[in-house]
TIVO-2410 file (N, C-alpha, C; in nm, 3 decimals):
# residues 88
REC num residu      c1      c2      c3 atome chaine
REC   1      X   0.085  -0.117   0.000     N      A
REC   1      X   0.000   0.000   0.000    CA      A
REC   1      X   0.090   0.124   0.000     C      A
REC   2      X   0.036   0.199  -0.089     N      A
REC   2      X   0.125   0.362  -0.111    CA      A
REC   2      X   0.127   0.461   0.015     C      A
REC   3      X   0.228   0.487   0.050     N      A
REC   3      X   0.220   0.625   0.178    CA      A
REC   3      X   0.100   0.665   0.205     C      A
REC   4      X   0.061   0.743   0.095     N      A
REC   4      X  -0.077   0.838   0.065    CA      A
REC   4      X  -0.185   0.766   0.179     C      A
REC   5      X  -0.191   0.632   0.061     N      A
REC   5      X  -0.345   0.560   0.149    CA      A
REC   5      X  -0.299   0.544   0.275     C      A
REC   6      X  -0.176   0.459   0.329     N      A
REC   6      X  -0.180   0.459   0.463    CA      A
REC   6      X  -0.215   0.535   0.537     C      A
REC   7      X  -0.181   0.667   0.500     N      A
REC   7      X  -0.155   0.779   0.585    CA      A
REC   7      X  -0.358   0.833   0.596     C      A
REC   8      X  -0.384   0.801   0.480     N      A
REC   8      X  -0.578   0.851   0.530    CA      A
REC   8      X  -0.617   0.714   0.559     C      A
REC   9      X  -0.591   0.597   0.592     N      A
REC   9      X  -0.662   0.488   0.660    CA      A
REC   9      X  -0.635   0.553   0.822     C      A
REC  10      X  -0.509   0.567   0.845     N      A
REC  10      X  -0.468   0.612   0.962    CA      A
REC  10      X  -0.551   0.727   1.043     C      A
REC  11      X  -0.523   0.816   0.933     N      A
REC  11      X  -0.603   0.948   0.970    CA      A
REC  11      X  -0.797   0.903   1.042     C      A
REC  12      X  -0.832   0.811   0.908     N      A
REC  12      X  -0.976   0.772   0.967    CA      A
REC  12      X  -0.980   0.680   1.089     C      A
REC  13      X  -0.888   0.607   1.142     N      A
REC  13      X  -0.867   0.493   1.261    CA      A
REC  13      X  -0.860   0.629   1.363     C      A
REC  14      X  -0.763   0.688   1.337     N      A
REC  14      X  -0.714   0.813   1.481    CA      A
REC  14      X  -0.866   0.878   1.538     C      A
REC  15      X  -0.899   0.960   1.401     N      A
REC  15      X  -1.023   1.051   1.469    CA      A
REC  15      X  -1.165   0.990   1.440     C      A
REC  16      X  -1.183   0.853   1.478     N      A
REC  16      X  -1.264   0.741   1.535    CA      A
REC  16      X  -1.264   0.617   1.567     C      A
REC  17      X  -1.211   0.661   1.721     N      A
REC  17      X  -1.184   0.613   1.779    CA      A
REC  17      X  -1.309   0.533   1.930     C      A
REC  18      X  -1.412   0.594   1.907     N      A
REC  18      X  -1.522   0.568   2.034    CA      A
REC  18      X  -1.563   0.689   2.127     C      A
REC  19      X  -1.464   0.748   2.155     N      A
REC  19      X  -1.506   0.876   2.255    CA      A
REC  19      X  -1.486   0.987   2.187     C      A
REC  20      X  -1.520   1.098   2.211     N      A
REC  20      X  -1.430   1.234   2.191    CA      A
REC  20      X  -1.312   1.288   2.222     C      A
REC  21      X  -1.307   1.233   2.363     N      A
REC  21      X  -1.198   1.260   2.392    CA      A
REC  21      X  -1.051   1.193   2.357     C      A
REC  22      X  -1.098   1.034   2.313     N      A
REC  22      X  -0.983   0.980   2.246    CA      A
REC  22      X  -0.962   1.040   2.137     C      A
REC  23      X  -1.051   1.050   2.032     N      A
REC  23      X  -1.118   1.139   1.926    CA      A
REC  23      X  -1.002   1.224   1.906     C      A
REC  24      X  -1.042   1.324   1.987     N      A
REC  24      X  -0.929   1.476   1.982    CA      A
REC  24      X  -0.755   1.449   2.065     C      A
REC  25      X  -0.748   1.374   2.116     N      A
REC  25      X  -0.611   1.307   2.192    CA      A
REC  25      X  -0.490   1.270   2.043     C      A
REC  26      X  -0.580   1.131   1.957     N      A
REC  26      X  -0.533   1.045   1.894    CA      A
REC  26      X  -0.506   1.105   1.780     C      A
REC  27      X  -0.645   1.146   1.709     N      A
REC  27      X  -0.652   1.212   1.602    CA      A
REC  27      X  -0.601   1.368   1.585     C      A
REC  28      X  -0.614   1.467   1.726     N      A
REC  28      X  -0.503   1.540   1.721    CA      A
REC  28      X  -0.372   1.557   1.684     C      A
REC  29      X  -0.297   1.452   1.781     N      A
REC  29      X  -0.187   1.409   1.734    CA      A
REC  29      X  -0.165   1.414   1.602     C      A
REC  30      X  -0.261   1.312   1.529     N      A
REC  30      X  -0.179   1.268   1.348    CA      A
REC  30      X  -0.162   1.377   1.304     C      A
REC  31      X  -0.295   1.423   1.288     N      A
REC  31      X  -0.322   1.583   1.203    CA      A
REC  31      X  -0.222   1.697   1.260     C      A
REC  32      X  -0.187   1.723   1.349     N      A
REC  32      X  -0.031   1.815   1.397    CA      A
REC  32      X   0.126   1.680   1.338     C      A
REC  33      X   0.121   1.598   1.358     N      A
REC  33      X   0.232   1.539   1.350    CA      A
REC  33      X   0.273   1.406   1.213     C      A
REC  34      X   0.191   1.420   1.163     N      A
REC  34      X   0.165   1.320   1.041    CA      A
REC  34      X   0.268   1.368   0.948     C      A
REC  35      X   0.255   1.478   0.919     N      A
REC  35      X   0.352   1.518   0.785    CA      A
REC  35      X   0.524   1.520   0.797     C      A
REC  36      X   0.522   1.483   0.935     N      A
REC  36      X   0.673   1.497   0.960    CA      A
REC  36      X   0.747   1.351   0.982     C      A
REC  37      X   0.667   1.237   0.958     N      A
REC  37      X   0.611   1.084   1.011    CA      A
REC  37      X   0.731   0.992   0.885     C      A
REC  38      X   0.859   0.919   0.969     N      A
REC  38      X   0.913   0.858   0.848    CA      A
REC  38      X   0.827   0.739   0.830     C      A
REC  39      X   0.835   0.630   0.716     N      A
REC  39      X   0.801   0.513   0.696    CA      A
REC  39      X   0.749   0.417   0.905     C      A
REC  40      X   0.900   0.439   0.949     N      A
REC  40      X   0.896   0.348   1.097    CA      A
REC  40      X   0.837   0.429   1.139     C      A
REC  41      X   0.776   0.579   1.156     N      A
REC  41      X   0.700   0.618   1.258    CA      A
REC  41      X   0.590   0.591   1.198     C      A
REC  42      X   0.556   0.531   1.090     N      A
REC  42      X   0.418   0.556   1.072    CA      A
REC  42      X   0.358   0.394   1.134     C      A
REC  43      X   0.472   0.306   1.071     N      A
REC  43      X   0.455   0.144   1.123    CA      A
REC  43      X   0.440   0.184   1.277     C      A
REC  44      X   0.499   0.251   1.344     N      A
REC  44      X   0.470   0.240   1.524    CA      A
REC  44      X   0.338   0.306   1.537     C      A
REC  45      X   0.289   0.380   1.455     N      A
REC  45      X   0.176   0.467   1.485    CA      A
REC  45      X   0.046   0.342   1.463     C      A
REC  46      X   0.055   0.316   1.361     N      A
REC  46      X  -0.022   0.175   1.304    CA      A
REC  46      X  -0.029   0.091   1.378     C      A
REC  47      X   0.081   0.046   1.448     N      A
REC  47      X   0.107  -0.082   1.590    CA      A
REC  47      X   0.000  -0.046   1.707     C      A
REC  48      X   0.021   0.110   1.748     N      A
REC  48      X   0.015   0.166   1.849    CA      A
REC  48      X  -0.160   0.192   1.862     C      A
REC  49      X  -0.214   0.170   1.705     N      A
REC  49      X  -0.398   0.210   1.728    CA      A
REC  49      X  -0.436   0.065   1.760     C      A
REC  50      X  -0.327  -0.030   1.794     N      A
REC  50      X  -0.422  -0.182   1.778    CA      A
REC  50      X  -0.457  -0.161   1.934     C      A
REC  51      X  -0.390  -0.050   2.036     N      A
REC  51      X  -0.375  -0.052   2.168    CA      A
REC  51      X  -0.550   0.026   2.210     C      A
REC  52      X  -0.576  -0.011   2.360     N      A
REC  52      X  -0.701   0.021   2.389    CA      A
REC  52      X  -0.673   0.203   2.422     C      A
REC  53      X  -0.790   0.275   2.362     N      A
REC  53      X  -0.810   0.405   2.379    CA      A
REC  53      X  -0.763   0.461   2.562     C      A
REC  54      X  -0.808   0.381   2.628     N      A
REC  54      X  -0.795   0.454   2.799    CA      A
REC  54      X  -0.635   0.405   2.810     C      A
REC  55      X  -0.581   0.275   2.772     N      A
REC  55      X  -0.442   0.307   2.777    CA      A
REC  55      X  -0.328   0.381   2.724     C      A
REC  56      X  -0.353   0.413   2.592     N      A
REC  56      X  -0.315   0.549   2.513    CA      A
REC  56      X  -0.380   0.678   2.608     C      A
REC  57      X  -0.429   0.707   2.611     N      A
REC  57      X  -0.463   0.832   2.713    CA      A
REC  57      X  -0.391   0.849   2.881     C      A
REC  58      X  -0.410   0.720   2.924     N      A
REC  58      X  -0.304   0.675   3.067    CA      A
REC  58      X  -0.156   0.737   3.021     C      A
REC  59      X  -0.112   0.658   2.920     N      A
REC  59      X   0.041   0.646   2.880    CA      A
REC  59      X   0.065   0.818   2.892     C      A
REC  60      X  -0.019   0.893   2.726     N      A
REC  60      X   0.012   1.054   2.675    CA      A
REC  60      X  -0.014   1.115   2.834     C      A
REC  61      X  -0.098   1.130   2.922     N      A
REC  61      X  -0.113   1.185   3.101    CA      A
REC  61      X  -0.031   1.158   3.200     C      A
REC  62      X   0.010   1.064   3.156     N      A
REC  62      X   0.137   1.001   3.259    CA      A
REC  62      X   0.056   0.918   3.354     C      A
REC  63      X  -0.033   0.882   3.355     N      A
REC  63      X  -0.097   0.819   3.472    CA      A
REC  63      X  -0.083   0.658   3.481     C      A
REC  64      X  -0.049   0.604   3.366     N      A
REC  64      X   0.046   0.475   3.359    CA      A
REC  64      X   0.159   0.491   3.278     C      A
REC  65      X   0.256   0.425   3.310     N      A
REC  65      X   0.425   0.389   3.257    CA      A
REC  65      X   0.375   0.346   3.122     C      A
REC  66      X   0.439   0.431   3.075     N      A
REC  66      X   0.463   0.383   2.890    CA      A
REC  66      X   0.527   0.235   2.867     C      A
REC  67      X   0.470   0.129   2.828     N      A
REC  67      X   0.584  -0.004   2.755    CA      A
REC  67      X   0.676   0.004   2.682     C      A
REC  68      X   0.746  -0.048   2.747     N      A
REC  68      X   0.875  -0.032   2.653    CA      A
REC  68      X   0.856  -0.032   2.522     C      A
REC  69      X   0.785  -0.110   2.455     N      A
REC  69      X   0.778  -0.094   2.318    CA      A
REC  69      X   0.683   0.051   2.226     C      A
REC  70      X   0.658   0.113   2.345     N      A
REC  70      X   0.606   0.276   2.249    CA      A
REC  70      X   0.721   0.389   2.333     C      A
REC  71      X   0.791   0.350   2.427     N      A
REC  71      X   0.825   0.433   2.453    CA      A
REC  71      X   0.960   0.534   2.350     C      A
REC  72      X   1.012   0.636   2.350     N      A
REC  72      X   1.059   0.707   2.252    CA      A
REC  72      X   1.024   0.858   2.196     C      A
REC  73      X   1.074   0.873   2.125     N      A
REC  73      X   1.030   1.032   2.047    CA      A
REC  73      X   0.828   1.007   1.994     C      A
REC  74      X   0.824   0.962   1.947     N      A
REC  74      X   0.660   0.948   1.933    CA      A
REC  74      X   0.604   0.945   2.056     C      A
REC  75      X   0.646   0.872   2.129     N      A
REC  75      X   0.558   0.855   2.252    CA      A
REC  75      X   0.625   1.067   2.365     C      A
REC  76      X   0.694   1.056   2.340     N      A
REC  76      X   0.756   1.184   2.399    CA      A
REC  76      X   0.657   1.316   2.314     C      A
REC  77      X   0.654   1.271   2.192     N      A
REC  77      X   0.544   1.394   2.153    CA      A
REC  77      X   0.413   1.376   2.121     C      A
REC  78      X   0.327   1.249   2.168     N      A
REC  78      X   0.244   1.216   2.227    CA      A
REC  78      X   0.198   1.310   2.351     C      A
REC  79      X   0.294   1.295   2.424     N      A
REC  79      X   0.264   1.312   2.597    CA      A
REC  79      X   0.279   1.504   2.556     C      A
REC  80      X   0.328   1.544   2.490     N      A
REC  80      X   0.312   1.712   2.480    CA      A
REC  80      X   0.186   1.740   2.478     C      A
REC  81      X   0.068   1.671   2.397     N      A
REC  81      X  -0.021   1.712   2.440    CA      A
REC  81      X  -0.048   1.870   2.395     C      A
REC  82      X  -0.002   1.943   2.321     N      A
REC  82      X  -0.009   2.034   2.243    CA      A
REC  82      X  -0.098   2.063   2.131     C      A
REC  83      X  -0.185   1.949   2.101     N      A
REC  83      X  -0.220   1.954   1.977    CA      A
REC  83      X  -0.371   1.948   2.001     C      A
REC  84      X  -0.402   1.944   2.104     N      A
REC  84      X  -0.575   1.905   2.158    CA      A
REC  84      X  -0.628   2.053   2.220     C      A
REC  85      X  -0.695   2.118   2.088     N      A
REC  85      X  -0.769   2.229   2.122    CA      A
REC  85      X  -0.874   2.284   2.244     C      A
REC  86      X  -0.805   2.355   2.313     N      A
REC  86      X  -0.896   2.368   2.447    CA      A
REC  86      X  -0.919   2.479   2.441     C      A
REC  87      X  -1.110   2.458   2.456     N      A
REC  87      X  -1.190   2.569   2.401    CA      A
REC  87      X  -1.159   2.691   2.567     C      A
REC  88      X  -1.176   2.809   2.544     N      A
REC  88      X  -1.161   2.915   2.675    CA      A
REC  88      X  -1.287   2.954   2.655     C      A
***
């Protein structure tokens, strides 16, 4: 499969996901950080949606220990948390 498609299968897995709040967490993320994404970040990103929504949210909050196997620069700009629009 070509970059392109991966990259909008991805996009549609991220921002539906079950909640909103995973919603804007997950799918935040891609949409700020997608275009900068080599081949292996995109395979870890792909790995990483097979994981349950409340443990991705634990991990990016810090409220559970990241696994060794996401931990890293993705998972480090995950947890910034920068990208999830908070309305004032």
């Amino acid at each position: 499969m070509d970059r392109e498609t991966r990259l909008k299968r991805l996009r549609f897995r991220a921002w539906h996901r079950g909640t909103k709040e995973a919603d804007l967490m997950i799918g935040g993320f891609f949409d700020r950080r997608h275009a900068e994404w080599s081949d292996t970040d995109i395979d870890w990103f792909e790995t990483f949606l097979e994981e349950q929504d409340v443990d991705i949210m634990a991990w990016a909050l810090g409220v559970q220990p990241v696994p060794m196997r996401y931990a890293g620069p993705m998972m480090a700009s995950l947890k910034d948390v920068d990208y999830v629009p908070i309305a004032e």
